[in-house]
ROTISE-280179 format. One record per residue (C-alpha): residue number from 1; x, y, z. Coordinates in steps of 0.5 Angstrom, whole numbers, plus 2048, in hexadecimal, padded with zeros to 3 digits. Example, Ala and Ser with C-alpha at 12.3 -4.5 7.8 and 13.67 -1.06 7.14 Angstrom:
REM ROTISE-280179
ATOM  pos   xx   yy   zz
ATOM    1  819  7F7  810
ATOM    2  81B  7FE  80E
***
This chain:
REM ROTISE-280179
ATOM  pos   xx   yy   zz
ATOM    1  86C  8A6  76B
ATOM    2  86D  8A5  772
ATOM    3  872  8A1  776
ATOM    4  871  89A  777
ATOM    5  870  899  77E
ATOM    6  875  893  780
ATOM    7  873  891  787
ATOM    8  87A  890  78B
ATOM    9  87B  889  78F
ATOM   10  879  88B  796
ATOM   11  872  88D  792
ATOM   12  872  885  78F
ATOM   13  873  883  795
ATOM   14  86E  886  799
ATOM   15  869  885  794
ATOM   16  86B  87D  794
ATOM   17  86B  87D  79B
ATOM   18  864  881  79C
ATOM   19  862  87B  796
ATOM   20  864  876  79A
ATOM   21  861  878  7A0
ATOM   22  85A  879  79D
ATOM   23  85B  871  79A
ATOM   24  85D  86F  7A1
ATOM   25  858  872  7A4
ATOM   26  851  870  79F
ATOM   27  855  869  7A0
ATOM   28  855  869  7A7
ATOM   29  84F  86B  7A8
ATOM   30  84C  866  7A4
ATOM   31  850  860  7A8
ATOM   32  84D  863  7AF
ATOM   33  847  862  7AB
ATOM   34  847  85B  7A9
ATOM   35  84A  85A  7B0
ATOM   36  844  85D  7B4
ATOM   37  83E  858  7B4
ATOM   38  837  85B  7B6
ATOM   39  833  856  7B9
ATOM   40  82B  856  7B8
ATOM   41  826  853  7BC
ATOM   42  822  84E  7B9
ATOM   43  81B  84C  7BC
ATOM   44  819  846  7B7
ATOM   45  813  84B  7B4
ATOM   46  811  84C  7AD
ATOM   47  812  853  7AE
ATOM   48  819  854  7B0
ATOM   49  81B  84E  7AC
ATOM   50  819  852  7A7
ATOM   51  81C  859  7A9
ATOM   52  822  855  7AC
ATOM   53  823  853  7A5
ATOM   54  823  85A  7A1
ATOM   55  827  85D  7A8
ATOM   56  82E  858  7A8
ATOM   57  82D  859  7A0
ATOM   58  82E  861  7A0
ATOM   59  833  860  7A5
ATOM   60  837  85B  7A3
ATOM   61  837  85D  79B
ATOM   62  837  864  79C
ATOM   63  83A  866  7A1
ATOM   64  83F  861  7A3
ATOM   65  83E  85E  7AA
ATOM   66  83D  857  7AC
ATOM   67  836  855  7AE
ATOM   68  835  84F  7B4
ATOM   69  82E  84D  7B5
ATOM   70  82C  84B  7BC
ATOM   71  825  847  7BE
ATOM   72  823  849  7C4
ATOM   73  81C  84A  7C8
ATOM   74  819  851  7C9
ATOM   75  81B  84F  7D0
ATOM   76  821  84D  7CF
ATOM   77  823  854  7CA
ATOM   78  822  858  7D1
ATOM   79  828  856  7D4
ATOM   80  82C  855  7CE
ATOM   81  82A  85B  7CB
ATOM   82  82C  85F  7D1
ATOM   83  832  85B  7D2
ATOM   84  834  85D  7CB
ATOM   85  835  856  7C9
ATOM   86  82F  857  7C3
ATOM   87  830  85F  7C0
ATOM   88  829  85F  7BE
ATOM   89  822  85C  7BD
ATOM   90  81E  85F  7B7
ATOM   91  817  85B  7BA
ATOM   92  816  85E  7C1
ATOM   93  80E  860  7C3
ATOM   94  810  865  7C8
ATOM   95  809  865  7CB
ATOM   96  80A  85D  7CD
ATOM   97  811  860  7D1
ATOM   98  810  866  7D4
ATOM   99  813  864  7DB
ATOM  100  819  861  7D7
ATOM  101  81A  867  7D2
ATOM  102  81A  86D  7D7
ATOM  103  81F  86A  7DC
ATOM  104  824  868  7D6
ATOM  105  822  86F  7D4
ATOM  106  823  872  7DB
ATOM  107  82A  86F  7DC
ATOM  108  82C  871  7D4
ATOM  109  82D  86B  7D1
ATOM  110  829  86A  7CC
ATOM  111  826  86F  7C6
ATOM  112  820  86F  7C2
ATOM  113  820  870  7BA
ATOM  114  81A  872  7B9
ATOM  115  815  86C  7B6
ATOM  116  816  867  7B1
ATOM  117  80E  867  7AF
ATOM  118  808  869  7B1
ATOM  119  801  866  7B3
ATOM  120  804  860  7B6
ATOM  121  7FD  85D  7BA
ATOM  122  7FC  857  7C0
ATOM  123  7F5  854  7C1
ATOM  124  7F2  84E  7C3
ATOM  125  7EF  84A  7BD
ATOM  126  7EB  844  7BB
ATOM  127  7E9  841  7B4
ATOM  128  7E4  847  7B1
ATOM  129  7E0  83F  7AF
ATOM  130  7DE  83E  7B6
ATOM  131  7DD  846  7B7
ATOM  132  7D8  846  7B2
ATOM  133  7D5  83F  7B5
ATOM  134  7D4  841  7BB
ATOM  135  7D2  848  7BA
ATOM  136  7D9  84A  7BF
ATOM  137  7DD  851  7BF
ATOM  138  7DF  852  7C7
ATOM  139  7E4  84F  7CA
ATOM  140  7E0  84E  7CF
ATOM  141  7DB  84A  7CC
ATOM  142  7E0  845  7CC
ATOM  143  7DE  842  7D4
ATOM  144  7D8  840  7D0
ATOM  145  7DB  83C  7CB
ATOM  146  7E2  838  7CF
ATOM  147  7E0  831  7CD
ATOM  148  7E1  832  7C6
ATOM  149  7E8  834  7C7
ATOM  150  7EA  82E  7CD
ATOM  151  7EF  82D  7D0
ATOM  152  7F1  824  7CF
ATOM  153  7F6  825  7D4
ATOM  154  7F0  829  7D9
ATOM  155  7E9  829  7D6
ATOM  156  7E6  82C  7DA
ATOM  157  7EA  832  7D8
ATOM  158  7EB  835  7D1
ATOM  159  7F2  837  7CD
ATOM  160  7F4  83E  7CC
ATOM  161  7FB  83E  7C7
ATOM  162  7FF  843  7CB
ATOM  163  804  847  7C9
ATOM  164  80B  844  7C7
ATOM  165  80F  841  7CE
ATOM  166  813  847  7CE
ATOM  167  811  84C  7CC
ATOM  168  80D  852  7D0
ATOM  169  807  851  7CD
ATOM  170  806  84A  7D0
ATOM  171  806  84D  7D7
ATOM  172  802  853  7D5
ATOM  173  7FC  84F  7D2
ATOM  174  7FC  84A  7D9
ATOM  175  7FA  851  7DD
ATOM  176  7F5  852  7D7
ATOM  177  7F1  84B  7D8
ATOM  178  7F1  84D  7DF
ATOM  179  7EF  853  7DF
ATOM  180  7E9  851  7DA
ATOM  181  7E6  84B  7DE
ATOM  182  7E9  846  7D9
ATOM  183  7EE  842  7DD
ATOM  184  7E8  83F  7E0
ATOM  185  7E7  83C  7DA
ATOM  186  7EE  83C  7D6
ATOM  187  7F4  839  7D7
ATOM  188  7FA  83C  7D3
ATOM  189  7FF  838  7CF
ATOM  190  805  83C  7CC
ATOM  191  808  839  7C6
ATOM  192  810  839  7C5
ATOM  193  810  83D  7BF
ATOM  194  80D  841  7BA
ATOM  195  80D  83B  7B4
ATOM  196  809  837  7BB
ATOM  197  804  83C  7BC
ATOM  198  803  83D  7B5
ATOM  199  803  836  7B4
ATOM  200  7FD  835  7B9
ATOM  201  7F9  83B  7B6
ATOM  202  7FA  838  7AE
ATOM  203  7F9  831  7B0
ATOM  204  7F2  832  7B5
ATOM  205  7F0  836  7AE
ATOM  206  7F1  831  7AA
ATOM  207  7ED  82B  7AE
ATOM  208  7E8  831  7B0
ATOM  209  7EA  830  7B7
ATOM  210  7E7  836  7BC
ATOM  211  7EE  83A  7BE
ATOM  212  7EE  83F  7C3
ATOM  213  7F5  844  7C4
ATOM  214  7FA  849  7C3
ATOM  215  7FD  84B  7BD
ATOM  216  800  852  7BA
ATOM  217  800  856  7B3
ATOM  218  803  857  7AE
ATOM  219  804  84F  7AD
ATOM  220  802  84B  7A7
ATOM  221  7FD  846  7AB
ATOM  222  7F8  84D  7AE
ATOM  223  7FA  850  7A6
ATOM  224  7F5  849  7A4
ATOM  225  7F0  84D  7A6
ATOM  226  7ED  846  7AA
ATOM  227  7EC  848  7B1
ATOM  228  7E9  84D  7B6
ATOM  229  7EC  852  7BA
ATOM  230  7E7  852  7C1
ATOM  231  7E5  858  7C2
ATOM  232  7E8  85B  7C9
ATOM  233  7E8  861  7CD
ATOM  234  7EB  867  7CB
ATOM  235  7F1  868  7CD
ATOM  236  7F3  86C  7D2
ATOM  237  7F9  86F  7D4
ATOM  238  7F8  86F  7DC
ATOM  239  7F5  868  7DA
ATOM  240  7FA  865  7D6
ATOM  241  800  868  7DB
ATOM  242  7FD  863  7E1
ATOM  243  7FE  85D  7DC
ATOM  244  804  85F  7DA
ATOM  245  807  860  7E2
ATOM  246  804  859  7E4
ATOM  247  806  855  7DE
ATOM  248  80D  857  7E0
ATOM  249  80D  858  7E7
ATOM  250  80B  851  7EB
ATOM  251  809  856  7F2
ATOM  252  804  85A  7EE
ATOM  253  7FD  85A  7EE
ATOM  254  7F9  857  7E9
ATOM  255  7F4  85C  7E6
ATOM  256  7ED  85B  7E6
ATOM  257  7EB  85D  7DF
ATOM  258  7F0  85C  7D8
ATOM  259  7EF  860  7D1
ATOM  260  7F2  85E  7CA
ATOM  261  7F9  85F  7C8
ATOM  262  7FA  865  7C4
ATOM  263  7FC  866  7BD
ATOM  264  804  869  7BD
ATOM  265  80A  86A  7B9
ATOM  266  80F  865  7BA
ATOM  267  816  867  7BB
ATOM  268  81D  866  7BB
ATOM  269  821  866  7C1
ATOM  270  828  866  7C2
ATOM  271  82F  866  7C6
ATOM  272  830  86D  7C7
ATOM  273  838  86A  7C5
ATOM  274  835  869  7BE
ATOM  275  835  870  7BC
ATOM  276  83D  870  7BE
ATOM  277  840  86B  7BB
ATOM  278  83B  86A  7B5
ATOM  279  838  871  7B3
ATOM  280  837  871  7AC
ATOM  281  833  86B  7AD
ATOM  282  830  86D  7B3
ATOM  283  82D  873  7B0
ATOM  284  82A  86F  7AA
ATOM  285  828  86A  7AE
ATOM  286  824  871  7B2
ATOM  287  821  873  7AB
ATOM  288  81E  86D  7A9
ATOM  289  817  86B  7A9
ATOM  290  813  867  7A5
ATOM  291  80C  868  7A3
ATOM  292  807  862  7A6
ATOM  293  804  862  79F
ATOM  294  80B  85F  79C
ATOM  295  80A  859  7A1
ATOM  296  804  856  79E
ATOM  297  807  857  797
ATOM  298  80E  854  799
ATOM  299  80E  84F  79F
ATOM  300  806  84D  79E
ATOM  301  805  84C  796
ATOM  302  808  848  791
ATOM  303  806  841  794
ATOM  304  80D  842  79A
ATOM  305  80A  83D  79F
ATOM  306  811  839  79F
ATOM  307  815  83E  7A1
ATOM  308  81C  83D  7A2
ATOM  309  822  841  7A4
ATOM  310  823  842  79E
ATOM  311  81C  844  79B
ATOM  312  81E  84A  7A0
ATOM  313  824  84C  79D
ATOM  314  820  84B  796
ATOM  315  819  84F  798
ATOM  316  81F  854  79B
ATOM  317  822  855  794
ATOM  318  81B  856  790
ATOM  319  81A  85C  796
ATOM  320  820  85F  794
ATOM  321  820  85E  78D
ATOM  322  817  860  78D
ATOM  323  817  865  791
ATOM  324  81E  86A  790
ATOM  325  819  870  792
ATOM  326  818  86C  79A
ATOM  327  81F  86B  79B
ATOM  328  823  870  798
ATOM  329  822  876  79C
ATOM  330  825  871  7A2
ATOM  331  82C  871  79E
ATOM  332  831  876  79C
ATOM  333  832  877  794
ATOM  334  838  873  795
ATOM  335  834  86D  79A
ATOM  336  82F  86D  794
ATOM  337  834  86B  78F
ATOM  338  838  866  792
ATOM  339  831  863  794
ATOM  340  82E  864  78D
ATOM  341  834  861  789
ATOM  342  834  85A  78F
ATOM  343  82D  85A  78D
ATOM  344  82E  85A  786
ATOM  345  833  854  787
ATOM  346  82F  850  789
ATOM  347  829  851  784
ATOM  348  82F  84E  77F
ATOM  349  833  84A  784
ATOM  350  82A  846  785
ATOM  351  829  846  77D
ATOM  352  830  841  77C
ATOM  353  82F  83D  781
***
């Protein structure tokens, strides 16, 4: 037989201190962690909610740091993202912000992850019945037909439900009008709010009220399937850029001729700051990317209509725990496992309570 190895105290030592060392360090890091809070960009949309719910779920659970939503109009986000005082926003539509997106881009401030989902589409709408009654496809049929949508406050234009105030959209959609020759016959109304502007649609359906506006998708109120896109022009990207260019400068010309929004994926942008002090996250927040099919199953079913914070966080949990083939490959090994076992947790935590 061999001699037995007996390790000499300089050698117990060392190994005690490298152990030390090792413990130290995985405890450092996990306080640096939950001392790191990342601050996400909450625009008030269905959509986000959703997708902020499963991100903060996966960041806080599975990979240690703290999450602060901050409500905050697309507007707002431009100065605040810049600034750094939001790291990210997972709902941004990039072509409705160009102008912002290459100046913080060219001063280095801000880096885009790649999209969140694709497909996301805006148009004019107005209920699929009064399409159908009055035989109507074009927006531009609608100088015919303003009466029907008058104004109380100035009848002798209609309404046209513009974007939300503060958001880039509202101001793209006024250049728009006019660019078709319907500021003549519209005024426009920007609601507070999305629940506003959702509120005004569901209750013009439910009265059978004619409503003419904008609204975007995916969303629940369009997945209904009671309302008509107007048909526009095409889009145009030479078209599309001189919208772009008077909607946010005031010295510019107003074009002569409009076009249609085009389909586009919507993406993540973030603080460049955010790859620093968060990469691990960071990094998974660049992979993730939901199906829009998984929205309609998700977020538009199942009778959700009073929806709460807390449905999000609820809605959130049936993602992970329905769908592991979507969120897994966003997440390291040891991620998943923290985040399946939070989630497994709370299934037990619900059936006791």
């Amino acid at each position: 037989m061999g001699k037995i190895h007996i390790p000499s105290a300089r050698q117990i030592i060392i190994a005690v201190l490298f152990l030390f060392l090792a413990v130290m360090t995985f405890h450092l890091t996990t306080l640096r962690k939950e001392t790191v809070s990342i601050r996400l960009h909450d625009d008030q949309i269905d959509i986000q909610k959703l997708t902020n719910a499963i991100a903060t779920f996966i960041i806080e659970k599975g990979y240690g740091y703290k999450v602060q939503m901050v409500e905050s109009t697309i507007k707002e986000v431009h100065e605040r993202l810049t600034a750094g005082d939001i790291d990210i926003t997972l709902e941004m539509w990039k072509d409705n912000n160009l102008a912002w997106y290459h100046m913080a881009e060219t001063k280095g401030n801000v880096v885009d992850l790649g999209p969140i989902y694709t497909g996301g589409r805006q148009y004019w709408i107005i209920p699929r019945w009064y399409a159908r009654e009055h035989n109507i496809t074009s927006v531009f049929q609608m100088k015919q037909h303003w009466r029907d949508f008058a104004n109380p406050e100035d009848p002798s234009k209609g309404i046209f439900f513009n974007c939300i105030f503060g958001w880039t959209c509202r101001d793209i959609n006024r250049v728009k009008l006019k660019a078709y020759g319907l500021d003549r016959y519209f005024n426009t109304v920007a609601p507070s709010s999305p629940e506003a502007l959702e509120a005004i649609y569901k209750n013009a359906l439910m009265r059978e009220v004619p409503v003419f506006g904008y609204y975007w998708e995916p969303n629940a109120l369009v997945a209904s399937q009671d309302w008509y896109a107007l048909e526009e022009p095409s889009h145009s990207e030479a078209v599309w850029e001189t919208i772009i260019r008077a909607a946010t400068d005031p010295d510019a010309p107003e074009p002569e001729e409009a076009c249609a929004f085009k389909e586009i994926d919507v993406h993540k942008v973030a603080h460049r700051a955010l790859l620093e002090k968060a990469p691990d996250a960071a990094l998974m927040l660049e992979k993730m990317q939901i199906n829009p099919r998984i929205f309609g199953e998700v977020l538009f079913s199942n009778a959700r209509r009073d929806i709460t914070p807390e449905a999000f966080q609820l809605m959130a949990l049936d993602f992970l725990k329905s769908y592991p083939d979507q969120w897994r490959p966003w997440v390291t090994d040891k991620a998943a496992k923290k985040i399946q076992s939070a989630v497994t947790a709370h299934k037990t935590e619900r059936r006791g309570n």
